[in-house]
N, CA, C and O atoms as a GROMACS GRO file, in nm:
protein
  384
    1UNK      N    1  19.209  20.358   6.554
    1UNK     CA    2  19.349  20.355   6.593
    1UNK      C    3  19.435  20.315   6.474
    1UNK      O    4  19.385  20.244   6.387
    2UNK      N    5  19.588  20.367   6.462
    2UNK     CA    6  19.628  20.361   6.324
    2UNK      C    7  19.729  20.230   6.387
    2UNK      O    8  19.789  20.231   6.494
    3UNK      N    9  19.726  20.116   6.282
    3UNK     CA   10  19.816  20.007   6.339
    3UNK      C   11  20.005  20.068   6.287
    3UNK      O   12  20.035  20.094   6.170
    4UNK      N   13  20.058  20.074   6.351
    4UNK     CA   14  20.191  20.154   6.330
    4UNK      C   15  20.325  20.013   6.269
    4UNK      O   16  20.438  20.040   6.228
    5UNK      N   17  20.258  19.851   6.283
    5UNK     CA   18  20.328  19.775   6.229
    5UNK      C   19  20.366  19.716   6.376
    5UNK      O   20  20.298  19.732   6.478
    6UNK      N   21  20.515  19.630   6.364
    6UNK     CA   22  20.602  19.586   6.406
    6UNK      C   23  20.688  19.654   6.478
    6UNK      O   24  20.783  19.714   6.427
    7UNK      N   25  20.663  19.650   6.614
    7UNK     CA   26  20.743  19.788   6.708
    7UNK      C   27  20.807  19.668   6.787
    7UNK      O   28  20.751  19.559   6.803
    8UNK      N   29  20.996  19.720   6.856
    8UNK     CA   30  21.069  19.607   6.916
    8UNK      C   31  21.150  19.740   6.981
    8UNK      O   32  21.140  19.854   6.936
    9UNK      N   33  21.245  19.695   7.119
    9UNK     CA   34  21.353  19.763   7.148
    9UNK      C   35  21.494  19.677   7.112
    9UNK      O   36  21.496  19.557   7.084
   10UNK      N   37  21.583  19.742   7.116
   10UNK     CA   38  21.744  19.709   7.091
   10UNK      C   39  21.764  19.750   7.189
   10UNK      O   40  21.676  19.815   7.244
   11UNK      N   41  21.896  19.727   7.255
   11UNK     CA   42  22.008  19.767   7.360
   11UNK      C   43  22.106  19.827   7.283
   11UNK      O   44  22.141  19.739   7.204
   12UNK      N   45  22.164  19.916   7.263
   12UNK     CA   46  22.269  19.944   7.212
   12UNK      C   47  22.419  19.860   7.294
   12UNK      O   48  22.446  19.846   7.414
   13UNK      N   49  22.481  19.825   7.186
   13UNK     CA   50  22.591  19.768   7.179
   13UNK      C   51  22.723  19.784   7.289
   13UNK      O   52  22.799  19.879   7.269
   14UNK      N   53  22.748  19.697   7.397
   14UNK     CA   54  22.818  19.694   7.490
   14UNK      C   55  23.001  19.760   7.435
   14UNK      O   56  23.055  19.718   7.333
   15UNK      N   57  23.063  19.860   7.521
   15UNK     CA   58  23.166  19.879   7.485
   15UNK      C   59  23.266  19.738   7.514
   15UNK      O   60  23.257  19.654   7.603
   16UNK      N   61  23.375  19.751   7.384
   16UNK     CA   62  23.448  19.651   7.459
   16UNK      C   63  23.633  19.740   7.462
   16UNK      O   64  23.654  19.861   7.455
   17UNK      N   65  23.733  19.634   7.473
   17UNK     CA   66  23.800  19.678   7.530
   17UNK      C   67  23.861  19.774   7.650
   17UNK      O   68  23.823  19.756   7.766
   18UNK      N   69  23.949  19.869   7.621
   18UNK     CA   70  23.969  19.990   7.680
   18UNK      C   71  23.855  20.082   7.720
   18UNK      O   72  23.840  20.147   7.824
   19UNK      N   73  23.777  20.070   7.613
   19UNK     CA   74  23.646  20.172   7.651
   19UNK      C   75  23.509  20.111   7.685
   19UNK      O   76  23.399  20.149   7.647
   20UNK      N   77  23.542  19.999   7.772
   20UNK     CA   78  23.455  19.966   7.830
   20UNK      C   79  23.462  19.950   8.003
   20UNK      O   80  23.378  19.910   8.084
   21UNK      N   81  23.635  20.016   8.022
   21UNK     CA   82  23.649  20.044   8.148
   21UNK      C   83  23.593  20.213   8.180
   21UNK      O   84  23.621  20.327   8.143
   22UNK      N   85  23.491  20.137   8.281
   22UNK     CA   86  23.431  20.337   8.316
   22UNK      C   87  23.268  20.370   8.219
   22UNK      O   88  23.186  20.459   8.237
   23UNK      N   89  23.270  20.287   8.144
   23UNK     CA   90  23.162  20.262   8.043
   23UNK      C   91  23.004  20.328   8.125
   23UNK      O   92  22.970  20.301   8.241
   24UNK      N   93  22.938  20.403   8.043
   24UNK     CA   94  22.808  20.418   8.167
   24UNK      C   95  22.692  20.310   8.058
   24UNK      O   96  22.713  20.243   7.956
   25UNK      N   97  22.616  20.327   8.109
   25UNK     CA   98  22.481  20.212   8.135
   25UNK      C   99  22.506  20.251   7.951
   25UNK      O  100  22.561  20.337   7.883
   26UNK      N  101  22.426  20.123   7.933
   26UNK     CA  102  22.396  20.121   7.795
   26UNK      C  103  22.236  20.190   7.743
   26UNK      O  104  22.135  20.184   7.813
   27UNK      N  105  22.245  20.246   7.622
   27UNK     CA  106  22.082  20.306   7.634
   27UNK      C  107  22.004  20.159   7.533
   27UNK      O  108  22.051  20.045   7.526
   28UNK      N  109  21.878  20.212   7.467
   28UNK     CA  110  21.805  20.106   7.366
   28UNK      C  111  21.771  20.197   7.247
   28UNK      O  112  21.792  20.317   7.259
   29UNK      N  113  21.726  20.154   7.148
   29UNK     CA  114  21.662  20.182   7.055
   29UNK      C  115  21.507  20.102   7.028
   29UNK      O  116  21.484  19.981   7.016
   30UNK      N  117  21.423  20.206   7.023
   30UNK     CA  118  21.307  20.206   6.941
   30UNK      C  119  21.234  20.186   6.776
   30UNK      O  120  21.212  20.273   6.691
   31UNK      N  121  21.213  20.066   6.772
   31UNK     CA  122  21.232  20.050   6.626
   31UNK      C  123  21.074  19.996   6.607
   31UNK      O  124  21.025  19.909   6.679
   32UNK      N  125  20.996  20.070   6.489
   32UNK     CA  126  20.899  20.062   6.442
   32UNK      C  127  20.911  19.996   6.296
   32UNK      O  128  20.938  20.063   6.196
   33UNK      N  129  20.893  19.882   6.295
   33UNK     CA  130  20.906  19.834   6.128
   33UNK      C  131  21.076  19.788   6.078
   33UNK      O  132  21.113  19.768   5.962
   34UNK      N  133  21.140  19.781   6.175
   34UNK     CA  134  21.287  19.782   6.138
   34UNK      C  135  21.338  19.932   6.130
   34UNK      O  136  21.459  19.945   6.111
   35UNK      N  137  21.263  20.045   6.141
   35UNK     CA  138  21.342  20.147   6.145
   35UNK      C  139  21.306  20.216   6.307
   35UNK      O  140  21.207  20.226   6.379
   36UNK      N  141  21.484  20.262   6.311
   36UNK     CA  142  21.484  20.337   6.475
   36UNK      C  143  21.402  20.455   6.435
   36UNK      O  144  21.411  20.525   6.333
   37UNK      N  145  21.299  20.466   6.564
   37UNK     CA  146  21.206  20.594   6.575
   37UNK      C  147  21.255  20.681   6.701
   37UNK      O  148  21.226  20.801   6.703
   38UNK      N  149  21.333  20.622   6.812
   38UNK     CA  150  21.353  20.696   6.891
   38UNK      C  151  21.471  20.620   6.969
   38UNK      O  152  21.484  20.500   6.943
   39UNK      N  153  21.584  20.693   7.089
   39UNK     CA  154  21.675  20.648   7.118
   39UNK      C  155  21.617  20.695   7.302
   39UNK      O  156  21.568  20.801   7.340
   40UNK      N  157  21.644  20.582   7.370
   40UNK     CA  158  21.677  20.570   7.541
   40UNK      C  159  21.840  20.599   7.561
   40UNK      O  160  21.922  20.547   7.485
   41UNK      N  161  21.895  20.715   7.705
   41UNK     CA  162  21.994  20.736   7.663
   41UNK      C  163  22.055  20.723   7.806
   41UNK      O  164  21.955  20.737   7.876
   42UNK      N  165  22.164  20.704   7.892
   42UNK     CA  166  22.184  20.747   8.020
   42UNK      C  167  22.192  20.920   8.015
   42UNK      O  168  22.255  20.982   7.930
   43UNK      N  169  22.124  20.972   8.111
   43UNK     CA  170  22.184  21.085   8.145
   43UNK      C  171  22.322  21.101   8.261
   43UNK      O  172  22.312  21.114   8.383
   44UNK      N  173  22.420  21.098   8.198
   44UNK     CA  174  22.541  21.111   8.292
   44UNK      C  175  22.605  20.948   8.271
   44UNK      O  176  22.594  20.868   8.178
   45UNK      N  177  22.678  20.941   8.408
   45UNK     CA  178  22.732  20.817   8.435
   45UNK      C  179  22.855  20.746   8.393
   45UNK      O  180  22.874  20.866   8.372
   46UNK      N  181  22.966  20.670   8.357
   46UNK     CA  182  23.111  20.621   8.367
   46UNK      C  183  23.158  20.650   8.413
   46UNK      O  184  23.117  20.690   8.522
   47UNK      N  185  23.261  20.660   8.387
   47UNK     CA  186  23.345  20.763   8.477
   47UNK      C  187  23.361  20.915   8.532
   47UNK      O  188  23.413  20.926   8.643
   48UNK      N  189  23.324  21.023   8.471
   48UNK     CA  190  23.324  21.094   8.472
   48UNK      C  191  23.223  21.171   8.550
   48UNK      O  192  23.246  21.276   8.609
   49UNK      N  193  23.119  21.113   8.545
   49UNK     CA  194  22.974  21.191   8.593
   49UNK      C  195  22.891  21.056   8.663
   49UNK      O  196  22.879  20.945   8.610
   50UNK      N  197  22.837  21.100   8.795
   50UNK     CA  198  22.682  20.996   8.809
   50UNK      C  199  22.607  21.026   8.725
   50UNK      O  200  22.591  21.137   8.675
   51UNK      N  201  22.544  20.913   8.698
   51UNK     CA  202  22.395  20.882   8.686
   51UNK      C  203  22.313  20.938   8.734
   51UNK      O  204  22.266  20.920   8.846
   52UNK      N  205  22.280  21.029   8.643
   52UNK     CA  206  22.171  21.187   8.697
   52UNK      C  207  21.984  21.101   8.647
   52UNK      O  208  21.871  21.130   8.688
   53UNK      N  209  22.015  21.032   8.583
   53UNK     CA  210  21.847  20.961   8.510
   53UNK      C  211  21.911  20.913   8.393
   53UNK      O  212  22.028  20.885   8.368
   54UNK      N  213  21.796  20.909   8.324
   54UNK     CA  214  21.740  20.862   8.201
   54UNK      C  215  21.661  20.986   8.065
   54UNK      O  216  21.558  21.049   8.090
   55UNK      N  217  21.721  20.994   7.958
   55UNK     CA  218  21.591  21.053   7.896
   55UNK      C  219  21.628  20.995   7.741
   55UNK      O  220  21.708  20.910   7.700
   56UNK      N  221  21.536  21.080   7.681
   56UNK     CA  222  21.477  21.022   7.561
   56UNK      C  223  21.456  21.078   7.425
   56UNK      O  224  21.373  21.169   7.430
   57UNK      N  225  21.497  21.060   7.318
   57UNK     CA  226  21.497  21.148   7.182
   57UNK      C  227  21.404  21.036   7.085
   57UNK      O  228  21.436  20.920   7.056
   58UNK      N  229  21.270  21.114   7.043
   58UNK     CA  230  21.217  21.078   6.939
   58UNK      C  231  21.271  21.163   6.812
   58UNK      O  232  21.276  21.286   6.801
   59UNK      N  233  21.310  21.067   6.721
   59UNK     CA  234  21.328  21.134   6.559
   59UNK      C  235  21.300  21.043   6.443
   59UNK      O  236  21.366  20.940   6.436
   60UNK      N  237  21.220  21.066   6.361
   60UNK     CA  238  21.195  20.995   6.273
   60UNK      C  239  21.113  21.078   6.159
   60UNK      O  240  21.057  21.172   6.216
   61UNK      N  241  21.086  21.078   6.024
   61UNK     CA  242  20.978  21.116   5.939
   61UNK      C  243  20.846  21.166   5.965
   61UNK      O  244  20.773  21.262   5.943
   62UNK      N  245  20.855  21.023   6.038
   62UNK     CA  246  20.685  20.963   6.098
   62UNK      C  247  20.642  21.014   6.220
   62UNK      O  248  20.532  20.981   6.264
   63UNK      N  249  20.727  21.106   6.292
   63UNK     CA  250  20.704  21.143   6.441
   63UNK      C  251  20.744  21.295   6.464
   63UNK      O  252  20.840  21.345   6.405
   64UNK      N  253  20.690  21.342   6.527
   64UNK     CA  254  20.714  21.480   6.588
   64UNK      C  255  20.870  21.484   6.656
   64UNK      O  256  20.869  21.430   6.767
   65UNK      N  257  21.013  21.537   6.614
   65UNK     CA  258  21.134  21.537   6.698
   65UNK      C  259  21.094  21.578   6.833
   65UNK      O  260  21.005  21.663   6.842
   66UNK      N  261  21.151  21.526   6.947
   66UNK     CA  262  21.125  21.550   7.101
   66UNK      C  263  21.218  21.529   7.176
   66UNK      O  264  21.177  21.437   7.246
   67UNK      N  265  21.340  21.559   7.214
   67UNK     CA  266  21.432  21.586   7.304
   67UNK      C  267  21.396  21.573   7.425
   67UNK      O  268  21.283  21.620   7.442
   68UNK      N  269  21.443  21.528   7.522
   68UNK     CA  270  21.397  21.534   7.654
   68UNK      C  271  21.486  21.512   7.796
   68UNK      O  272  21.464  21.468   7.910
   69UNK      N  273  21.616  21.575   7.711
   69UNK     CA  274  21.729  21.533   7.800
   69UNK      C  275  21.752  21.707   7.889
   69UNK      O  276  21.845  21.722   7.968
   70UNK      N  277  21.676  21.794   7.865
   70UNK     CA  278  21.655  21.914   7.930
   70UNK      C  279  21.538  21.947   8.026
   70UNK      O  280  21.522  22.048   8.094
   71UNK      N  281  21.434  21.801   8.012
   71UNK     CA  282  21.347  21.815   8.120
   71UNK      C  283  21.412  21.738   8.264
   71UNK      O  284  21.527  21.736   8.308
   72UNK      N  285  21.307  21.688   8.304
   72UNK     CA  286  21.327  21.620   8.469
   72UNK      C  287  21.398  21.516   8.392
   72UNK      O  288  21.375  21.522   8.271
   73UNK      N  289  21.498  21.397   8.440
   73UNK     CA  290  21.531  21.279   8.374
   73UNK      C  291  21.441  21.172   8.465
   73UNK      O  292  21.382  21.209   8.566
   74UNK      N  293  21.440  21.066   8.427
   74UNK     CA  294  21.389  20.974   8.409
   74UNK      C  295  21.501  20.901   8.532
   74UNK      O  296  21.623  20.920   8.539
   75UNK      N  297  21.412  20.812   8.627
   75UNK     CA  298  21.477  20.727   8.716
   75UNK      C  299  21.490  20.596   8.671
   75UNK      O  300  21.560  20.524   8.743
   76UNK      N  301  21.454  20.558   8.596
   76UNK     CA  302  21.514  20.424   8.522
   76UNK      C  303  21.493  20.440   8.380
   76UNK      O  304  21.406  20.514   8.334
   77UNK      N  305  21.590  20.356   8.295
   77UNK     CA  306  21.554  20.289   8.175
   77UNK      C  307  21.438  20.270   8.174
   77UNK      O  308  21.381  20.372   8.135
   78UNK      N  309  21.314  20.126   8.215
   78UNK     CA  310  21.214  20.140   8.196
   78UNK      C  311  21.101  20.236   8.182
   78UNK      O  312  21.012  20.220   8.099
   79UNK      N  313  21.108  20.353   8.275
   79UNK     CA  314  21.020  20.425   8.299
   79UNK      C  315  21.058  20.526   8.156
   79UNK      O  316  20.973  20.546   8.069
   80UNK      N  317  21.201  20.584   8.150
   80UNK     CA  318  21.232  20.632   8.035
   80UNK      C  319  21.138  20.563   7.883
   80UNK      O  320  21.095  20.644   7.800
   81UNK      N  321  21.117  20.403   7.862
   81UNK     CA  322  21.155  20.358   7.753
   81UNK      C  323  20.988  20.388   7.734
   81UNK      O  324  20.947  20.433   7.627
   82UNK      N  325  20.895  20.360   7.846
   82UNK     CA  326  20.730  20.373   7.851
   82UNK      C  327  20.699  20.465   7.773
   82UNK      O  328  20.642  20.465   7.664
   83UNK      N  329  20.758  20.579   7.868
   83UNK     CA  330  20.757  20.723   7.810
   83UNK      C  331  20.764  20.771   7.621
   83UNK      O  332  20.682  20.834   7.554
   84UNK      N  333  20.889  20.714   7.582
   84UNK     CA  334  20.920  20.723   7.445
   84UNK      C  335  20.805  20.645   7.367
   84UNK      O  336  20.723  20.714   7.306
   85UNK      N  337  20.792  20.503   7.366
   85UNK     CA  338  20.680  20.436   7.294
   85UNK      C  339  20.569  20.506   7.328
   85UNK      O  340  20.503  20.527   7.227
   86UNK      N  341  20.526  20.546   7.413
   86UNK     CA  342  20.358  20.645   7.446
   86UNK      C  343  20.352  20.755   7.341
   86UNK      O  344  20.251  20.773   7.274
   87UNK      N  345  20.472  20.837   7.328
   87UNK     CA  346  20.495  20.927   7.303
   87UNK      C  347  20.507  20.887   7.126
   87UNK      O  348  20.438  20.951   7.047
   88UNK      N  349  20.586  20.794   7.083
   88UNK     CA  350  20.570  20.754   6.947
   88UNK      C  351  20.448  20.704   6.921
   88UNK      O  352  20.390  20.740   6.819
   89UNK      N  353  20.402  20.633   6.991
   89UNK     CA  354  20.260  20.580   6.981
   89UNK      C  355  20.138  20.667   6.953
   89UNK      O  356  20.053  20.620   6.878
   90UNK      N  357  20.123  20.773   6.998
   90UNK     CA  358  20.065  20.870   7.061
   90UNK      C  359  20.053  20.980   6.908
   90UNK      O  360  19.948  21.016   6.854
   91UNK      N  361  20.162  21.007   6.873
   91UNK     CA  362  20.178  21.109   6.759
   91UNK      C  363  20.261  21.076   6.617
   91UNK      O  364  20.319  21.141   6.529
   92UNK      N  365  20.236  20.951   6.645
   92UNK     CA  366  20.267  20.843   6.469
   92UNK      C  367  20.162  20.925   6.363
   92UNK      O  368  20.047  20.964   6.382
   93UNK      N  369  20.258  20.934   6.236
   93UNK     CA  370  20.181  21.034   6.137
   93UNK      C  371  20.187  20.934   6.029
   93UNK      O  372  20.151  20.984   5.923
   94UNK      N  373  20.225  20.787   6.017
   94UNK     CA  374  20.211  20.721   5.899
   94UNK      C  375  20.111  20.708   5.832
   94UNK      O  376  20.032  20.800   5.854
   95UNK      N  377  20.048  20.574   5.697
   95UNK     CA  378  20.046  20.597   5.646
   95UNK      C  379  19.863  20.560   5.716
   95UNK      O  380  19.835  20.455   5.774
   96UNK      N  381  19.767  20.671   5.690
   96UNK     CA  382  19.610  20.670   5.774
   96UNK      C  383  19.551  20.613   5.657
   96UNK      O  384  19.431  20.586   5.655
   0.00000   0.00000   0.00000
């Protein structure tokens, strides 16, 4: 098994003011080593749209790009965030 380092999530950063009226869910970031490998995102939600799910973009050097906001979405954040780390976990190309 290849040890991939120091893996953590972030929350991305709460709106404030004006544009935090109507605001939809906040997503996270995926960070391997201090660098983001992949982003958790709402699908939909503030004002404008419900909350259709959750999905998920791996991008990094080190990883296969994977979009996934055109498949089924994801019923929570968590289940979304599993998904992404498996998936980085899974097809990490660093250093063998």
């Amino acid at each position: 098994m290849i040890s991939i380092g120091k893996t953590s999530w972030r929350v991305h950063a709460r709106k404030t003011g004006l544009r935090s009226i109507g605001a939809r869910p906040r997503g996270a970031d995926f960070k391997v080593n201090g660098e983001v490998v992949a982003t958790v995102c709402p699908n939909g939600g503030g004002w404008r749209t419900w909350l259709k799910g959750w999905f998920w973009v791996a991008y990094s050097d080190e990883v296969e790009y994977k979009n996934t906001c055109n498949d089924t979405p994801y019923e929570s954040m968590v289940l979304a965030k599993i998904a992404a780390k498996a998936y980085v976990l899974e097809n990490w190309r660093g250093a063998k």
